[in-house]
C-alpha positions as CSV (number, residue, x, y, z in Angstrom):
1,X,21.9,-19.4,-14.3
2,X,23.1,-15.5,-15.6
3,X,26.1,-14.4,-13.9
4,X,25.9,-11.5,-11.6
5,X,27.6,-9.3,-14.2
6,X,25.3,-10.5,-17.2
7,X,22.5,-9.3,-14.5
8,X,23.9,-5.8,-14.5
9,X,24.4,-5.5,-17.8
10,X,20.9,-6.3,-19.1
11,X,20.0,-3.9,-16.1
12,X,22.2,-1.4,-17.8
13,X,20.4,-1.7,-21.6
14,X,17.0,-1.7,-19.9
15,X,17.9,1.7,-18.5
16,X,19.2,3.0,-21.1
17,X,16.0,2.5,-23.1
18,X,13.5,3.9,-20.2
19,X,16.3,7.1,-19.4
20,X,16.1,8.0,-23.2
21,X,12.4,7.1,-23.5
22,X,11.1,7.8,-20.4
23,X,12.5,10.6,-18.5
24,X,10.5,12.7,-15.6
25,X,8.4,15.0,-18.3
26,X,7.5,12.1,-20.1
27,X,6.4,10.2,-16.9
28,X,4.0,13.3,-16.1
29,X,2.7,13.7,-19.4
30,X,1.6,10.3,-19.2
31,X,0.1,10.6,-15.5
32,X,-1.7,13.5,-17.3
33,X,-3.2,11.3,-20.0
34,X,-5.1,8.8,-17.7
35,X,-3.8,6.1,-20.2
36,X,-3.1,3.0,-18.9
37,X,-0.2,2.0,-21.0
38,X,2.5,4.1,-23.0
39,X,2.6,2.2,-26.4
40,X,5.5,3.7,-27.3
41,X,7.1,2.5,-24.5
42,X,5.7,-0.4,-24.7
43,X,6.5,-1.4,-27.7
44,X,10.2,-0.6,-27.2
45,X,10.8,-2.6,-24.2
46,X,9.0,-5.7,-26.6
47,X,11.4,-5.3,-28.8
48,X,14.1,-5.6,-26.8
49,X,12.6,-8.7,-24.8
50,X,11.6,-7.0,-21.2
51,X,8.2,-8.9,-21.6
52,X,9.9,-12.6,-22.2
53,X,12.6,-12.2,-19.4
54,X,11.5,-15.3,-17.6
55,X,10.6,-17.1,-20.1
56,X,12.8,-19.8,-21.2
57,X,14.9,-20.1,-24.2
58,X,13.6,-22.6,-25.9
59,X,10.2,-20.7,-26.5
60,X,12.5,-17.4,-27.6
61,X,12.4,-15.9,-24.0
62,X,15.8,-15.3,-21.7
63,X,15.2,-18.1,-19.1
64,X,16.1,-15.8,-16.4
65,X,16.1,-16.7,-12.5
66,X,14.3,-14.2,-10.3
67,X,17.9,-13.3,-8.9
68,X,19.2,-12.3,-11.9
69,X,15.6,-9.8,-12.2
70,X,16.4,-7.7,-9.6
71,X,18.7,-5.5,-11.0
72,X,16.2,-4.6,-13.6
73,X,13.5,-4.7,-11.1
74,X,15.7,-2.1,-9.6
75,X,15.8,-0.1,-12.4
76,X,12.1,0.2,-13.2
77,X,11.2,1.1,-9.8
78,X,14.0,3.9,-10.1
79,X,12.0,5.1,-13.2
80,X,8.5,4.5,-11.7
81,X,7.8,2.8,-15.5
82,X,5.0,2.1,-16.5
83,X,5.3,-1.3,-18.2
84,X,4.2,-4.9,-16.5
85,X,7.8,-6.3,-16.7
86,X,7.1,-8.0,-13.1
87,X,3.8,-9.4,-14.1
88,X,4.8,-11.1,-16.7
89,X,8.2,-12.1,-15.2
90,X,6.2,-14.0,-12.6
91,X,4.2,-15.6,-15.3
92,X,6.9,-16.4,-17.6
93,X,8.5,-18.5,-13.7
94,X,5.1,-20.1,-12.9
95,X,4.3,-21.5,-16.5
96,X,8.0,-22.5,-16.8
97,X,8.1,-24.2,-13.8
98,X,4.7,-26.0,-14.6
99,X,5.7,-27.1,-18.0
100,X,2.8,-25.2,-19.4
101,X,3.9,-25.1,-23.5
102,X,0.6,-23.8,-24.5
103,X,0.5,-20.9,-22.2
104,X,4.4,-20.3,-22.5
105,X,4.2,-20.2,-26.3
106,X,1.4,-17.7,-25.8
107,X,3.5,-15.3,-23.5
108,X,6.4,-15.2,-26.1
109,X,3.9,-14.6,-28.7
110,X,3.9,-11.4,-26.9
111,X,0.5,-11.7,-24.9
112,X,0.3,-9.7,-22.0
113,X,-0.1,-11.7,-18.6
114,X,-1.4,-10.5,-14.8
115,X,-1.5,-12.6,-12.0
116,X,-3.0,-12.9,-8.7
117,X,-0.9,-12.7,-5.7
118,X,-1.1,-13.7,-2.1
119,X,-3.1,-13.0,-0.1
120,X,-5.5,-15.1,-2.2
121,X,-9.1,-14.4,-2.8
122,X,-11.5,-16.6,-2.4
123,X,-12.4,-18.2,-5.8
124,X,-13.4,-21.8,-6.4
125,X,-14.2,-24.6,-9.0
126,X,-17.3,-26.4,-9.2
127,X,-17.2,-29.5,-11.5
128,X,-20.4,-31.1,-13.2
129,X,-21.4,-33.0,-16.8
130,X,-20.1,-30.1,-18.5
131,X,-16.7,-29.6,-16.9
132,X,-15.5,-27.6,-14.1
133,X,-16.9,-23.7,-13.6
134,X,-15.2,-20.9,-12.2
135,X,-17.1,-18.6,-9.7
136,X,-15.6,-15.4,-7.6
137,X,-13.9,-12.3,-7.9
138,X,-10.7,-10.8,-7.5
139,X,-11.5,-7.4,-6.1
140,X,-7.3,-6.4,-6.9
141,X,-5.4,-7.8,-9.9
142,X,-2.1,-5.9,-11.0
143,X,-1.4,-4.8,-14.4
144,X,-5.2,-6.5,-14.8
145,X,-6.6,-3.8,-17.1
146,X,-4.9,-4.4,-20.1
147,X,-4.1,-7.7,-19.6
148,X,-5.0,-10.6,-22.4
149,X,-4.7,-13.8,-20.1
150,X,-4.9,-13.5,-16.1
151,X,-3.2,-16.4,-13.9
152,X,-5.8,-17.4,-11.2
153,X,-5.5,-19.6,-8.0
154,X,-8.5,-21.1,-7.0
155,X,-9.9,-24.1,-4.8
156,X,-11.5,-27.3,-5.9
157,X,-11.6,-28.9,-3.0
158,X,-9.2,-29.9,-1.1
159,X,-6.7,-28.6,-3.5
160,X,-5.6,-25.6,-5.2
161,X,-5.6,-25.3,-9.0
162,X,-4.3,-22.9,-11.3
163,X,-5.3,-21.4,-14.5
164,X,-5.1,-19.3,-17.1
165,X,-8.3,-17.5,-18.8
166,X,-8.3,-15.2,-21.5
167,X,-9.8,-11.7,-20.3
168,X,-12.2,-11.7,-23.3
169,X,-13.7,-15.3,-22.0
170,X,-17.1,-15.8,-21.6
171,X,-18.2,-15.0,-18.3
172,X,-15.3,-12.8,-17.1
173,X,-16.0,-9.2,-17.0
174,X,-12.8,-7.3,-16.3
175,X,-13.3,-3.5,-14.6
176,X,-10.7,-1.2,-14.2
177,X,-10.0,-0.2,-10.9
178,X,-7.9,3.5,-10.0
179,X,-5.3,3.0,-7.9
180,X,-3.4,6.2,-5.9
181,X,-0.6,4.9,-8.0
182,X,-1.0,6.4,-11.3
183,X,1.8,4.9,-12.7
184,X,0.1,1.6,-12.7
185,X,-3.1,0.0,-13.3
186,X,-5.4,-2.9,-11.8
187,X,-8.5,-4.6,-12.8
188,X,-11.5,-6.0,-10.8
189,X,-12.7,-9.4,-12.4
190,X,-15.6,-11.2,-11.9
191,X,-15.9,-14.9,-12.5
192,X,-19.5,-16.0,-13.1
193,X,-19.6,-19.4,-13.9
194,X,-16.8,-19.6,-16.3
195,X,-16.1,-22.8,-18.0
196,X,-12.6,-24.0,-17.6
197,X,-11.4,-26.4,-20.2
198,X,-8.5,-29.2,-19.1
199,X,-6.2,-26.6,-21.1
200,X,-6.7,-23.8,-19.0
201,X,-5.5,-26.0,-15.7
202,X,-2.2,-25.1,-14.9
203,X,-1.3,-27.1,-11.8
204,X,-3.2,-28.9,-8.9
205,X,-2.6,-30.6,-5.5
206,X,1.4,-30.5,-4.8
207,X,2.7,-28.8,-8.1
208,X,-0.2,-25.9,-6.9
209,X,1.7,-25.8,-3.7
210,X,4.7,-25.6,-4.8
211,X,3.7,-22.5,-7.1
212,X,2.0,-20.8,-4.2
213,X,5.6,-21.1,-2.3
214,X,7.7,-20.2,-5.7
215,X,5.4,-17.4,-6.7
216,X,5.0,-15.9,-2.9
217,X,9.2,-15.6,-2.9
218,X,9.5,-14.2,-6.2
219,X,6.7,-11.4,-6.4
220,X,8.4,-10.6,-2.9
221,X,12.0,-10.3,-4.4
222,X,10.4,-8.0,-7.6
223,X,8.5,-5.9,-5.3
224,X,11.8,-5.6,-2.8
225,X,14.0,-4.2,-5.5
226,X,10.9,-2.6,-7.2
227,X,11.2,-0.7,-3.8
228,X,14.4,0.0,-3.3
229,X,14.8,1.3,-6.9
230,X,12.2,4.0,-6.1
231,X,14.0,4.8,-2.9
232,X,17.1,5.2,-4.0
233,X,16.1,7.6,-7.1
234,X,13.8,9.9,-4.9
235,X,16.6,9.9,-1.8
236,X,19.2,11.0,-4.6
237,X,17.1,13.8,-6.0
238,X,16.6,15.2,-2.6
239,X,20.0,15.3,-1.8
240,X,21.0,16.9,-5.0
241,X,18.0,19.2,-3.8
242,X,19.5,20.0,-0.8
243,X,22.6,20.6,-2.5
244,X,21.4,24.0,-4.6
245,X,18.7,25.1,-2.5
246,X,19.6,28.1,-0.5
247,X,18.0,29.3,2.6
248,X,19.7,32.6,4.5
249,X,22.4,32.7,2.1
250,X,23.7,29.0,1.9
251,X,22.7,25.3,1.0
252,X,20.0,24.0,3.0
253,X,21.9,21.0,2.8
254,X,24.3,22.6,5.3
255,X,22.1,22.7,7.8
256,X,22.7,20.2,10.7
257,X,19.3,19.0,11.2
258,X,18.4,18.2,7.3
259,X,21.8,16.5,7.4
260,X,21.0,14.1,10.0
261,X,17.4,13.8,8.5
262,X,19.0,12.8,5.0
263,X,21.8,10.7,7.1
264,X,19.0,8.0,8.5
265,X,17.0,7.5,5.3
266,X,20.5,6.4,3.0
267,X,20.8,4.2,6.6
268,X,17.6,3.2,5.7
269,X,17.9,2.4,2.3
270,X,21.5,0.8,2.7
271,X,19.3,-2.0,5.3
272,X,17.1,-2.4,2.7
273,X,20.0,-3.1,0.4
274,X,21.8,-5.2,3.0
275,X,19.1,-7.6,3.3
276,X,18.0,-7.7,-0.4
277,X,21.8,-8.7,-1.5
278,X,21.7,-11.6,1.4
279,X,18.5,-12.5,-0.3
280,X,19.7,-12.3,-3.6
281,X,22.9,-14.6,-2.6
282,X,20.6,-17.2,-1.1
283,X,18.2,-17.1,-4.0
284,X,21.2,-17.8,-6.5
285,X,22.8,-20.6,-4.1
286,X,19.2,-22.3,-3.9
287,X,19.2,-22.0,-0.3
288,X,16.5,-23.3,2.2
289,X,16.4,-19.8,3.4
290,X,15.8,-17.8,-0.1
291,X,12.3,-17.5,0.5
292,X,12.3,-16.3,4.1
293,X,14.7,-13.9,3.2
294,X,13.1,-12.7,0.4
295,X,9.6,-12.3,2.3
296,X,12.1,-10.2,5.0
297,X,13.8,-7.7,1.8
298,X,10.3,-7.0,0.8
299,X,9.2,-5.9,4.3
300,X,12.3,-3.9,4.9
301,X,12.1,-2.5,1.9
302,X,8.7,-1.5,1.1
303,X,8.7,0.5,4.3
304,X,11.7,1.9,3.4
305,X,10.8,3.3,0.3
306,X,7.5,4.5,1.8
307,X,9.5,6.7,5.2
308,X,12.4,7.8,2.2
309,X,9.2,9.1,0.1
310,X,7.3,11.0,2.6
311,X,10.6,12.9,4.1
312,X,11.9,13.3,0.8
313,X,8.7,14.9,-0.4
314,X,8.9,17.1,3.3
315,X,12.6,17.9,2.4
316,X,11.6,19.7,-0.8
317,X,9.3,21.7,0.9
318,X,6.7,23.6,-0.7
319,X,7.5,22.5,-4.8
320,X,7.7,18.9,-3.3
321,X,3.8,19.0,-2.6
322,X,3.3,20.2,-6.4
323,X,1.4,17.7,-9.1
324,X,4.8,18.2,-11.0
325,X,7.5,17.3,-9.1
326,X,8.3,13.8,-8.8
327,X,8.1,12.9,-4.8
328,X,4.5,12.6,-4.8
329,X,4.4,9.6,-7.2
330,X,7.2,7.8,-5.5
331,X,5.0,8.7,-2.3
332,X,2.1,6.7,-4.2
333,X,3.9,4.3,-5.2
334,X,5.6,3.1,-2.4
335,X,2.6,3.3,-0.1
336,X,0.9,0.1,-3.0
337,X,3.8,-1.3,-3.1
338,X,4.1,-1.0,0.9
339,X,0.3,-2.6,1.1
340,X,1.0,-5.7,-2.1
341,X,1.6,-9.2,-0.7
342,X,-1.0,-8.7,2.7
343,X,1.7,-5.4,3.7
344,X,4.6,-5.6,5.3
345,X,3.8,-7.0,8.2
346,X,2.6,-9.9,6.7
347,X,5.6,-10.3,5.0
348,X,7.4,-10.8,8.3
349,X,5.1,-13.3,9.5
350,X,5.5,-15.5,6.7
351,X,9.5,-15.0,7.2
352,X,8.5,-16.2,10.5
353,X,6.5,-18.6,9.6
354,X,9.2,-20.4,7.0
355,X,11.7,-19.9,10.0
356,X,9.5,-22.4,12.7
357,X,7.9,-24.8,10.2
């Protein structure tokens, strides 16, 4: 497992490339452009390895825990960056975990990777002479757009299976699909009939299951620090706001009431940290309560990151409504982020949920 401090670090080059790369004119100018990838960008972070972070070392990848992500889940949230680090992060765990060389060997051949997350749609397997067929659609699918091979759950009764399909496969028709996040993009995909060949099956029955459970708990972790990443940039540009903006002859900032405003959101966002540190811990000590806690950082978190957004973008007043200041895309942002996984609240009922089973 990485240390703690070999976490940081690789959190520390990561940022390096985006703050050189990627700075707030260059995150516009691409909001401008209605692309859905920088491939500058892109290519960068490849070639330092941000795409093969979970994948393990003996197929050229990092091997990374989902612990020792969150710092530079952190990071990319901060930077509202556009690249699918977490998507293929949570492939890179899933196919490790399943032993899937075929599908690991194509991820560190650099193919791009979306997956479905929970809730799960409703897709399912029929089998016959000619093999099992896919049929369904997923109405939501992250980083889906440019994807080149999509991780599906489906149901052949009465177990799950997962797969992986290529997005050029016969029989899927991928469709972009806007979000109010412009910093990201999804994809609709229809599934009409689609052969699946023994290959393409990932898991079934109880190694299924236990990707559902691992999967659940580490897209909750990303999207936790994801999160908090986002909220702590934007709260830290409003208080440097405060700081220089005058109003009747001296720092708003001054004033009692935006100090107490700017008080409870870093009380808000040091919860948030609180609870994804404990989560952290547990997740590194392989305790019984990792996932619970996880599903709990995400709620806390998200929700977090979408009341810092809103009152941060209030705080700036008029320029903080404007299409080129920053707040409203860590508004949009947060507010997916705050909805991924079922919302929030759903969150805390699986917390609940893993707490009485």
């Amino acid at each position: 497992m990485t240390t703690q401090q070999e976490a940081l670090e690789l959190a520390r080059g990561v940022e390096q490339l985006v703050g050189e790369r990627f700075d707030s004119r260059a995150l516009h100018e691409f909001v401008d452009s209605g692309n859905l990838r920088d491939d500058e960008l892109m290519a960068m972070a490849s070639e330092i390895g941000c795409f093969e972070l979970a994948l393990p070392e003996a197929q050229g990848g990092l091997g990374l825990d989902p612990a020792s992500l969150v710092p530079t889940y952190q990071v990319l949230g901060a930077y509202m960056a556009p690249l699918p680090v977490i998507s293929c992060a949570l492939a890179g765990d899933l196919l490790a975990r399943a032993e899937s060389g075929q599908w690991l060997a194509r991820l560190g051949e650099g193919a791009k990777f979306a997956i479905c997350l929970p809730p799960w749609s409703e897709l399912w397997l029929e089998g016959g002479d000619g093999g099992s067929r896919l049929y369904g659609a997923l109405p939501f699918i992250l980083d889906g757009a440019d994807a080149d091979v999509l991780l599906v759950r489906a149901q052949l009764e009465p177990e799950a299976v997962w797969m992986a399909i290529g997005t050029k496969a016969a029989s899927v028709v991928c469709t972009p699909v806007p979000l109010v996040d412009e910093t990201r993009n999804s994809a609709g995909v229809d599934f009409a009939g689609v052969t699946i060949p023994p290959a393409s099956v990932i898991a079934q029955g109880d190694m299924a299951r236990l990707l559902d459970n691992v999967l659940a708990a580490h897209a909750a972790l990303a999207l936790a620090a994801d999160s908090l990443g986002g909220a702590k940039a934007m709260l830290g540009k409003t208080i440097d706001y405060l700081k220089v903006r005058e109003q009747f002859g001296r720092p708003i900032g001054s004033f009692q009431a935006l100090k107490h405003r700017a008080a409870n959101l870093h009380l808000k966002a040091t919860v948030a940290q609180a609870l994804l540190d404990e989560a952290v811990d547990a997740a590194r000590a392989r305790d019984g309560s990792a996932a619970m806690l996880a599903h709990l950082a995400f709620a806390q978190a998200a929700d977090a990151y979408a009341a810092i957004a809103e009152d941060c973008l209030q705080l700036h007043g008029g320029i903080g409504f404007t299409r080129d200041h920053d707040a409203h895309l860590h508004l949009k942002r947060a507010k997916l982020n705050q909805a991924l996984l079922g919302g929030a609240d759903a969150a805390r009922d699986e917390a609940a949920r893993l707490v009485t089973r």
